[in-house]
DSSP file (Angstrom, degrees, kcal/mol; ACC not computed):
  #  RESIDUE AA STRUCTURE BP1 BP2  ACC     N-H-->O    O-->H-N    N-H-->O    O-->H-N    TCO  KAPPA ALPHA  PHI   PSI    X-CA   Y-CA   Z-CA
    1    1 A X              0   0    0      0, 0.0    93,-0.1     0, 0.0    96,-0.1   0.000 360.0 360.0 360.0 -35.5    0.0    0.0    0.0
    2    2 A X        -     0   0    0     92,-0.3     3,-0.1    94,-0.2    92,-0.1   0.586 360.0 -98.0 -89.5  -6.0    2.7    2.3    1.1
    3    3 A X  S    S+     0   0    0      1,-0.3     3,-0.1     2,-0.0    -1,-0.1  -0.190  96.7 102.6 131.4 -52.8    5.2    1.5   -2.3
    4    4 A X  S    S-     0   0    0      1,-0.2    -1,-0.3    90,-0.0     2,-0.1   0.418  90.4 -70.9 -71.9-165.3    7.0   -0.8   -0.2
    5    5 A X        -     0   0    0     -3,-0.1     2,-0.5    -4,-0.0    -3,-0.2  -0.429  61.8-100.5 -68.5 178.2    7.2   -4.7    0.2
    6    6 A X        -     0   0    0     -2,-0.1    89,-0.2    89,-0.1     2,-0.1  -0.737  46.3-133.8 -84.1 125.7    3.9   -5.9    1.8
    7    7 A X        -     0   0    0     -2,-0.5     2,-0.3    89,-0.2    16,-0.3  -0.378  30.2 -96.8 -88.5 165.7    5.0   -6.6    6.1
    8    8 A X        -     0   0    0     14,-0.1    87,-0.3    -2,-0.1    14,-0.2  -0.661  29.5-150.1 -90.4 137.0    3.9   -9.5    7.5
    9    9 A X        -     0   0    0     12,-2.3     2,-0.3    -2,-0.3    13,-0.2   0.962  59.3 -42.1 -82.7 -44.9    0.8   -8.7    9.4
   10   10 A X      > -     0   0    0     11,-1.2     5,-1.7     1,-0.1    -1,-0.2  -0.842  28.1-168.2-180.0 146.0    0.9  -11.7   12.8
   11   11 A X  B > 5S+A   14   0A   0      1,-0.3     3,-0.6    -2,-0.3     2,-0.2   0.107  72.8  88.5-118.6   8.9    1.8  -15.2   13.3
   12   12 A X  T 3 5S+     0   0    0      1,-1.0    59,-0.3    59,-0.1    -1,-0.3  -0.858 115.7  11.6-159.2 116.4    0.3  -15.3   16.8
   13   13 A X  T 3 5S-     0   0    0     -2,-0.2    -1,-1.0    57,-0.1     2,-0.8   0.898 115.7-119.0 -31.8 140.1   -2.5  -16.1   15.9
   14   14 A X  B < 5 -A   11   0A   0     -3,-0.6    -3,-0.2     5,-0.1    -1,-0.1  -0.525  41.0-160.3 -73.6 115.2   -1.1  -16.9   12.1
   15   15 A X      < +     0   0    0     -5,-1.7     6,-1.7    -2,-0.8     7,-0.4  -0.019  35.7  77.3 -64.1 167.0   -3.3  -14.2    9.9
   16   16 A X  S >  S-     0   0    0      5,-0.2     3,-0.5     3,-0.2     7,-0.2  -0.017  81.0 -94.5  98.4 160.3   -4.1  -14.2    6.2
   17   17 A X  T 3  S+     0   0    0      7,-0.3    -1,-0.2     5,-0.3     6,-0.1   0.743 129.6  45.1 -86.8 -22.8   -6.3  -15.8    4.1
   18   18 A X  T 3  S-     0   0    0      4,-0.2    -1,-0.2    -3,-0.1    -2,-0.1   0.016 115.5-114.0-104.1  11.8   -3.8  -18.4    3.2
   19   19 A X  S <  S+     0   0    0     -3,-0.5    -3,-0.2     3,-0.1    -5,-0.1   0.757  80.4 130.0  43.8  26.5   -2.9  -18.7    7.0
   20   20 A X  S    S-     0   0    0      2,-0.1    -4,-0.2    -6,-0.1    -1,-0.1   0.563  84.1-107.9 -65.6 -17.6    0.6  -17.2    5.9
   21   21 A X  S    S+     0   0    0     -6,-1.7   -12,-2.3     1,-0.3   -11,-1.2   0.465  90.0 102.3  97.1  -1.2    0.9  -14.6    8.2
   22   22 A X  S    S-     0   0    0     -7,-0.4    -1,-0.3   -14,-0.2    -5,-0.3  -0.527  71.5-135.5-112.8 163.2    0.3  -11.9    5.3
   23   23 A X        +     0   0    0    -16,-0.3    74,-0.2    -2,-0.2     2,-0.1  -0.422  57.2 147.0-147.2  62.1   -2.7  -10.1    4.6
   24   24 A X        -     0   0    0    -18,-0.1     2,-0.4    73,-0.1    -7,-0.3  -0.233  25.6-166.7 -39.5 144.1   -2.1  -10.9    0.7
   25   25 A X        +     0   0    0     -2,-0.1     2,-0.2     7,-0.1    -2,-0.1  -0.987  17.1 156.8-157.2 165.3   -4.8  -11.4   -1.4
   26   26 A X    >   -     0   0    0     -2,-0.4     3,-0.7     0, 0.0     6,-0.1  -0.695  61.3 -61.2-153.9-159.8   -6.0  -12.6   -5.0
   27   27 A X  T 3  S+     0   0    0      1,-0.2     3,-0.1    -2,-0.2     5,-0.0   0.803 126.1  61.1 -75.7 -11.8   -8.6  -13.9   -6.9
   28   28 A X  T 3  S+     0   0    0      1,-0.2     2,-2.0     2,-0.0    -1,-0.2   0.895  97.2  79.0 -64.7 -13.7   -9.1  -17.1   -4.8
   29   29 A X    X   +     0   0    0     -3,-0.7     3,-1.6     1,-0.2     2,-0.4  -0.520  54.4 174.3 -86.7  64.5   -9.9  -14.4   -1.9
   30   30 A X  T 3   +     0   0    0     -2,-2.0    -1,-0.2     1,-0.3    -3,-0.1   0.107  66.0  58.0-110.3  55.4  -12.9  -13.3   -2.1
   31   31 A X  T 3  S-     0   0    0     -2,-0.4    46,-0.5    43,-0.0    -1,-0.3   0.290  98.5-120.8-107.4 -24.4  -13.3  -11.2    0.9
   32   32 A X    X   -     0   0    0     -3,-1.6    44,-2.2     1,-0.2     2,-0.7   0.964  34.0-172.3  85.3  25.3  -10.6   -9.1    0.2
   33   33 A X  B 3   +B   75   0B   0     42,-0.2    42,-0.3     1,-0.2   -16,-0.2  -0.508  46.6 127.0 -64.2  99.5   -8.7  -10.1    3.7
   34   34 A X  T 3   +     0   0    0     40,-2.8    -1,-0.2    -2,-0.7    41,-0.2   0.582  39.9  94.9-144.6 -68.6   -6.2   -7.2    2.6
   35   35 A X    <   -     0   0    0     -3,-0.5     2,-0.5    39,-0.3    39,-0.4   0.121  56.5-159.0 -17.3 131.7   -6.5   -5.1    6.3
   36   36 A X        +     0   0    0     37,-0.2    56,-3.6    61,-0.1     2,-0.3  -0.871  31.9 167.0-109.4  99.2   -3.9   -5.6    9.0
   37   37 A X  E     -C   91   0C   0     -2,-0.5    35,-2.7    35,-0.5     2,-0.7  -0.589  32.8-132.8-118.4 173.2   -5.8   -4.5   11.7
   38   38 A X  E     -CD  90  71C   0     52,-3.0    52,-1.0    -2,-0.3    33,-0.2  -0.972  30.1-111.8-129.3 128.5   -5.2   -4.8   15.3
   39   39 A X        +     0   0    0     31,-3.1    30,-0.7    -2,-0.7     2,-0.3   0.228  30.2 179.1 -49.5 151.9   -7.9   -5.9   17.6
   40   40 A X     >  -     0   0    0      1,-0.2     4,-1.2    28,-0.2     5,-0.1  -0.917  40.8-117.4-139.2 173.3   -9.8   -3.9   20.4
   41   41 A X  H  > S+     0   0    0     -2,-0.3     4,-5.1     1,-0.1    -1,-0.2   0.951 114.3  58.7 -70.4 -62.1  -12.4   -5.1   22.4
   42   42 A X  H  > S+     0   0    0      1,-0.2     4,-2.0     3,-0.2     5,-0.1   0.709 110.6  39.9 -15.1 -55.9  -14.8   -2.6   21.0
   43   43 A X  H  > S+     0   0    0      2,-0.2     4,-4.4     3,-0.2     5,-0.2   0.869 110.5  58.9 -86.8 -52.6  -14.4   -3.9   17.2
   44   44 A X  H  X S+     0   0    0     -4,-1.2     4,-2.1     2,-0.2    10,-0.3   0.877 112.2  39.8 -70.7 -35.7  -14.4   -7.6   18.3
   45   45 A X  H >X S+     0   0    0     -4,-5.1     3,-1.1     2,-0.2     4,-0.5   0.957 113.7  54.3 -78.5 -61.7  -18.2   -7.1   20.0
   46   46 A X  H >X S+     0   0    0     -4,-2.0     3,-1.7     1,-0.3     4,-1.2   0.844 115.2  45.1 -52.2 -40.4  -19.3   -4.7   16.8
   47   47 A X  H >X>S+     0   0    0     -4,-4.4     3,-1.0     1,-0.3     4,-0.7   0.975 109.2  50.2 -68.9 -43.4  -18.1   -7.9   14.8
   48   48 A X  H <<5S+     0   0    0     -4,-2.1    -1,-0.3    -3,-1.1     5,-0.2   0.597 111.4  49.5 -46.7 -20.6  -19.7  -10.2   16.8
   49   49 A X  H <<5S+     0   0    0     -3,-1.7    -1,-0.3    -4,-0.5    -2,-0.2   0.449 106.9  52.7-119.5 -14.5  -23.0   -8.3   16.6
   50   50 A X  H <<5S-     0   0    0     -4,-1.2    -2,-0.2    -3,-1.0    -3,-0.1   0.338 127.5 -91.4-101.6   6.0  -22.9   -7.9   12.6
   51   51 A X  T  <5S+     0   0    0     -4,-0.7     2,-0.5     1,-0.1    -3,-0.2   0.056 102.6  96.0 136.4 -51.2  -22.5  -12.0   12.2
   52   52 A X      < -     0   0    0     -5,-0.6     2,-0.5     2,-0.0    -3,-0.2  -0.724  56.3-166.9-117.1  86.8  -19.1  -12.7   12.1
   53   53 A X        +     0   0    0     -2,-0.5    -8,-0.1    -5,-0.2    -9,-0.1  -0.411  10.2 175.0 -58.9 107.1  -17.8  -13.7   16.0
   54   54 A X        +     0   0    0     -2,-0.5    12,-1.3   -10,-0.3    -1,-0.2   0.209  66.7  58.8-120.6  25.0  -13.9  -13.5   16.0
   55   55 A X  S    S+     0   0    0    -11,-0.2     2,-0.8    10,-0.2    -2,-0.1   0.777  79.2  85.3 -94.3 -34.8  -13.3  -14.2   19.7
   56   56 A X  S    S-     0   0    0      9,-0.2     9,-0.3     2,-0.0     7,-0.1  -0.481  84.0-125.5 -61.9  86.6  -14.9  -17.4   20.4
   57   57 A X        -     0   0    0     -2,-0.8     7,-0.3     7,-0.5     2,-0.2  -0.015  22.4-171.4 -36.2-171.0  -12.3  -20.1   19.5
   58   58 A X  B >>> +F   63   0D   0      5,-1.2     5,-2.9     7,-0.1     4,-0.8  -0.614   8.3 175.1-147.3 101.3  -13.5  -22.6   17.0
   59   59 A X  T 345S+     0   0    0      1,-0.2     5,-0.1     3,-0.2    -2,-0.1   0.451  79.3  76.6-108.8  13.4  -10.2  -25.4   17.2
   60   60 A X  T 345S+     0   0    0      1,-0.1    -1,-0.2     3,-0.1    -3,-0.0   0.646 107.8  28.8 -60.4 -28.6  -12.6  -27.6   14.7
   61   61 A X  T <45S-     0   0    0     -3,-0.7    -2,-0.2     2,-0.2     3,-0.1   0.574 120.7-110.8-105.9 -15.6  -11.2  -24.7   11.9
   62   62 A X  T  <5S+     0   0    0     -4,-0.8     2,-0.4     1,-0.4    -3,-0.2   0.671  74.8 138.5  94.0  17.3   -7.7  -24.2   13.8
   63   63 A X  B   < -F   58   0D   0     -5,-2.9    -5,-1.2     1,-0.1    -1,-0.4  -0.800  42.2-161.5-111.9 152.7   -8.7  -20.7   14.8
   64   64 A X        -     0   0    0     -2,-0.4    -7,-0.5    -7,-0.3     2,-0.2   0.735  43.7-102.4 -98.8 -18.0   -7.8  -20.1   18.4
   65   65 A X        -     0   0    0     -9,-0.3    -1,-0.2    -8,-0.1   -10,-0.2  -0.107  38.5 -96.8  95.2 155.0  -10.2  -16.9   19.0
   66   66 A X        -     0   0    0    -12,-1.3     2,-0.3    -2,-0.2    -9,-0.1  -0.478  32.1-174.9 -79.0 146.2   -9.2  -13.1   19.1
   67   67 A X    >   -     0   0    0     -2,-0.2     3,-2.0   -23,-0.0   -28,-0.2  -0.921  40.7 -74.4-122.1 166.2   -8.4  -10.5   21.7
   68   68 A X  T 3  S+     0   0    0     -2,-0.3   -28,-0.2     1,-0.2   -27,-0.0  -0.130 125.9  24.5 -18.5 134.2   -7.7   -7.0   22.1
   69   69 A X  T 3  S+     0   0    0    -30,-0.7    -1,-0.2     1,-0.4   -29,-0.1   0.117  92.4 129.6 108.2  -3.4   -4.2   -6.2   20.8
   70   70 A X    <   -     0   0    0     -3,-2.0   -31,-3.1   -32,-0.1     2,-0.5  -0.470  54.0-136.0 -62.6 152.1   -4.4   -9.8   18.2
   71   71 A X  B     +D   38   0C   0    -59,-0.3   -33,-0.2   -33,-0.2     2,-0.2  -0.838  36.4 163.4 -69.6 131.1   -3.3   -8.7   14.4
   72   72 A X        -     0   0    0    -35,-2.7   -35,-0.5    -2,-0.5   -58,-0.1  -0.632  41.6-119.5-156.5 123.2   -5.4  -10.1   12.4
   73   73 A X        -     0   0    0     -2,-0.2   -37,-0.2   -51,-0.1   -38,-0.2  -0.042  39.5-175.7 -65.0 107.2   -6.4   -9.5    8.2
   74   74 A X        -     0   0    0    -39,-0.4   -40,-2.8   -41,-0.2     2,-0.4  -0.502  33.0 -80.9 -98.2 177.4   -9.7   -8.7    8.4
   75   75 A X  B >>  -B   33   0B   0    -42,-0.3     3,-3.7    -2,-0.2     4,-1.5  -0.468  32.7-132.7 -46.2 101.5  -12.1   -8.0    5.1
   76   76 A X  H 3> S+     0   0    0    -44,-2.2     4,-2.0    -2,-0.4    -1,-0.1   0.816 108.6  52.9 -40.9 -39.9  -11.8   -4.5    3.5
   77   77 A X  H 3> S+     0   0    0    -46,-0.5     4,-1.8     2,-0.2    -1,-0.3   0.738 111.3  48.8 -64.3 -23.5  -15.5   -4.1    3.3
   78   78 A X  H <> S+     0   0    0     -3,-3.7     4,-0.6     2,-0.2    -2,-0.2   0.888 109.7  51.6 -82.9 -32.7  -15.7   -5.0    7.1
   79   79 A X  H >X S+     0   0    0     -4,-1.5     4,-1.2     2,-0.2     3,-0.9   0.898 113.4  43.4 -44.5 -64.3  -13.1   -2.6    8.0
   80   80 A X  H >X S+     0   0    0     -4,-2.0     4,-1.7     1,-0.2     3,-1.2   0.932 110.1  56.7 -61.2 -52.1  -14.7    0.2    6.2
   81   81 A X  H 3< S+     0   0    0     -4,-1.8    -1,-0.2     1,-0.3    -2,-0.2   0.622 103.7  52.7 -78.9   4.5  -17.9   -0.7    7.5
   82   82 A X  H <X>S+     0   0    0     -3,-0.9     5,-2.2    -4,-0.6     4,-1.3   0.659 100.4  63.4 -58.2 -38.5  -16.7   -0.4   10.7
   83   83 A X  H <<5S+     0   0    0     -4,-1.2    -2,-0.2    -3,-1.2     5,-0.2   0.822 102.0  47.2 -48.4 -46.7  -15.5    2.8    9.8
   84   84 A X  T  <5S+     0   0    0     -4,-1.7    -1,-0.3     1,-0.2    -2,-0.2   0.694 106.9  58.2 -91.4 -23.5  -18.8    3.9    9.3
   85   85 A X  T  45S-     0   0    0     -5,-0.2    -1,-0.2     0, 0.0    -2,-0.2   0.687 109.1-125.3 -68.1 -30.0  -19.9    2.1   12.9
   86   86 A X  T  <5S+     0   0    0     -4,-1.3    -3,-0.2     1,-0.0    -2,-0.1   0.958  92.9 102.4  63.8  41.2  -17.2    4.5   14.4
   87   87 A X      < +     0   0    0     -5,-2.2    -4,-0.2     2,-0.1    -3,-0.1  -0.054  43.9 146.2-146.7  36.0  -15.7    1.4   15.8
   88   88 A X        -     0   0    0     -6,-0.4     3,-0.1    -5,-0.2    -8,-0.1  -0.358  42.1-139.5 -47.5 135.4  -12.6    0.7   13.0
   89   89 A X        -     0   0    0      1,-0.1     2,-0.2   -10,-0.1   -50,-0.2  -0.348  35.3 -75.4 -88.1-163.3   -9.8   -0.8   14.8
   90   90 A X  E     -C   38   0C   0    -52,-1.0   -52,-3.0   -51,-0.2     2,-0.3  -0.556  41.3-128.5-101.3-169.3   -6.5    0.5   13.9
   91   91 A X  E     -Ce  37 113C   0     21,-3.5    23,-4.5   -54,-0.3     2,-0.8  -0.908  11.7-156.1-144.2 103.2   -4.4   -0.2   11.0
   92   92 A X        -     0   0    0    -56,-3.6   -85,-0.1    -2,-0.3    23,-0.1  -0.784  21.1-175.1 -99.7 100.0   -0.6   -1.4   10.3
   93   93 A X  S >  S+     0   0    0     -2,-0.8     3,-3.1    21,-0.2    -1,-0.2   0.832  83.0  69.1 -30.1 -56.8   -0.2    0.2    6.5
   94   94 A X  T 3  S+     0   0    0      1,-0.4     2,-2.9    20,-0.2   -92,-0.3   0.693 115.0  25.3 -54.1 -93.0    3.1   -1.4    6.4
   95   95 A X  T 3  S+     0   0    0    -87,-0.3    -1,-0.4   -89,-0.2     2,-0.2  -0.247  96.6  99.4 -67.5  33.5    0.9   -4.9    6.2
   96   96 A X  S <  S-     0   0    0     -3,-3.1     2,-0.3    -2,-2.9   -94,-0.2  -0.793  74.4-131.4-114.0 149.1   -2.3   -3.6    4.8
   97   97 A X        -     0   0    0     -2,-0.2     3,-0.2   -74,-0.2     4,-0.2  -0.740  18.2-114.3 -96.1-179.4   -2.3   -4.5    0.9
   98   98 A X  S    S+     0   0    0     -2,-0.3    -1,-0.1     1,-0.2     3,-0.1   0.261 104.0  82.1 -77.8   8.0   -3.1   -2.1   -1.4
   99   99 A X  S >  S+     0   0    0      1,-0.2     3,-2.4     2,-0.2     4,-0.2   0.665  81.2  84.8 -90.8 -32.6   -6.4   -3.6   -2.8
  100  100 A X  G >> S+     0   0    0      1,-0.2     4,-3.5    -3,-0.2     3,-2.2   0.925  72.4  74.3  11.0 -85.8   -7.5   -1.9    0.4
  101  101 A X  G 34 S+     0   0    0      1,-0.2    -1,-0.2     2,-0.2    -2,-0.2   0.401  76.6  63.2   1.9 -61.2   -7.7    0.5   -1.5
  102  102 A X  G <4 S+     0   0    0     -3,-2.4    -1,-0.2     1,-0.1    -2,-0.1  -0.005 114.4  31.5 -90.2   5.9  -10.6   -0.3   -3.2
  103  103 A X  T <4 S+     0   0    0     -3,-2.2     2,-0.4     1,-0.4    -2,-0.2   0.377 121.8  38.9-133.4 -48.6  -12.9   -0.1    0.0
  104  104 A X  S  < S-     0   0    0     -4,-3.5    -1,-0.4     3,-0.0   -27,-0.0  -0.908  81.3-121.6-127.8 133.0  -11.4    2.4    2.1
  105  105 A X     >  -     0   0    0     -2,-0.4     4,-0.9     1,-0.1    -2,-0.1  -0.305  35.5-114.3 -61.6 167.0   -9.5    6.2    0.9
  106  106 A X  H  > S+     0   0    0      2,-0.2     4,-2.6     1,-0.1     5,-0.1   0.841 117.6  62.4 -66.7 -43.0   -5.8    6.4    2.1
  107  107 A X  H  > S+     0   0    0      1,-0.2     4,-1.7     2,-0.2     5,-0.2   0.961 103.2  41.7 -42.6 -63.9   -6.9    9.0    4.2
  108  108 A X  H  4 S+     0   0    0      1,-0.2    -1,-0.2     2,-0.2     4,-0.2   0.838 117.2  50.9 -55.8 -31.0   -9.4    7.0    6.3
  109  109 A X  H >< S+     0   0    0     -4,-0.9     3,-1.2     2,-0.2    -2,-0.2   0.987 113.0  45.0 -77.2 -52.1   -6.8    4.2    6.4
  110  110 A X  H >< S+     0   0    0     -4,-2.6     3,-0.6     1,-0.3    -2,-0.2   0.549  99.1  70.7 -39.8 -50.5   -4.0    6.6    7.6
  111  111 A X  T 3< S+     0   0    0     -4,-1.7    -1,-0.3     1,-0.2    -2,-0.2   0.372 106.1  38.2 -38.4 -33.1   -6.2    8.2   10.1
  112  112 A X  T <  S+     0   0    0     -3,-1.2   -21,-3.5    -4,-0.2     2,-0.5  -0.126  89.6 154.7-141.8  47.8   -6.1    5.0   12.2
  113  113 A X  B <   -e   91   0C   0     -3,-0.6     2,-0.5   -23,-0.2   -21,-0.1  -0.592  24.5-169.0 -90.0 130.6   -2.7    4.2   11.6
  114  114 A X        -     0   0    0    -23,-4.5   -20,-0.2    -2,-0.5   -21,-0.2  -0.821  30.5-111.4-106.6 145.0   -0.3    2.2   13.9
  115  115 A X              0   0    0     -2,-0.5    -1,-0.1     1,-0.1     0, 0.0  -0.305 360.0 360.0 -52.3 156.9    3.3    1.8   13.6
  116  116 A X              0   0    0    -24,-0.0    -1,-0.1   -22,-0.0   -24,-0.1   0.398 360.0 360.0 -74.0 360.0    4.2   -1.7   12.6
């Protein structure tokens, strides 16, 4: 997003759509897990309350559950529409991709930027 290479987003829990650690994305990908966002409590109940619960382990899928302060590459559209909740978590550019982009302005992403 930023020019550079693409950062690794977290490996604890391992991130990505391809459970690389990266928050890559392509056509197989069709959420668009392109965010590297870092958890709050806030964000994790708004998610929990639109559908998609990412605290609650599930170790049938290999996901351990979320907490405040986890990376993890969420969905551009969810990000944004968090945005719009006024509950976005923040944002490591350096690991965000740039198909991002395509959901969210640079501004808005910037705006709730963490160092890496």
């Amino acid at each position: 997003m930023l020019g550079g290479p693409l950062e690794p987003c977290g490996f604890d829990p391992v991130t990505g759509f391809w459970r690389d650690g990266s928050c890559r994305t392509g056509g197989q990908d069709l959420g668009v897990h392109a965010v590297c966002a870092v958890m709050t409590d806030e964000f994790l109940t708004y998610s929990a309350s639109v559908g998609n619960d990412l605290s609650t382990p599930r170790p049938e899928w290999g996901f351990p559950g979320l907490g405040a302060g986890d990376r993890w590459c969420l969905c551009a559209d969810r990000w944004q529409q968090a945005l719009e909740a006024g509950v976005a978590p923040p944002v490591v550019l350096e690991a965000t991709h740039a198909l991002a982009l395509e959901f969210s302005s640079l501004d808005s992403l910037r705006a709730y930027a963490v160092d890496a």
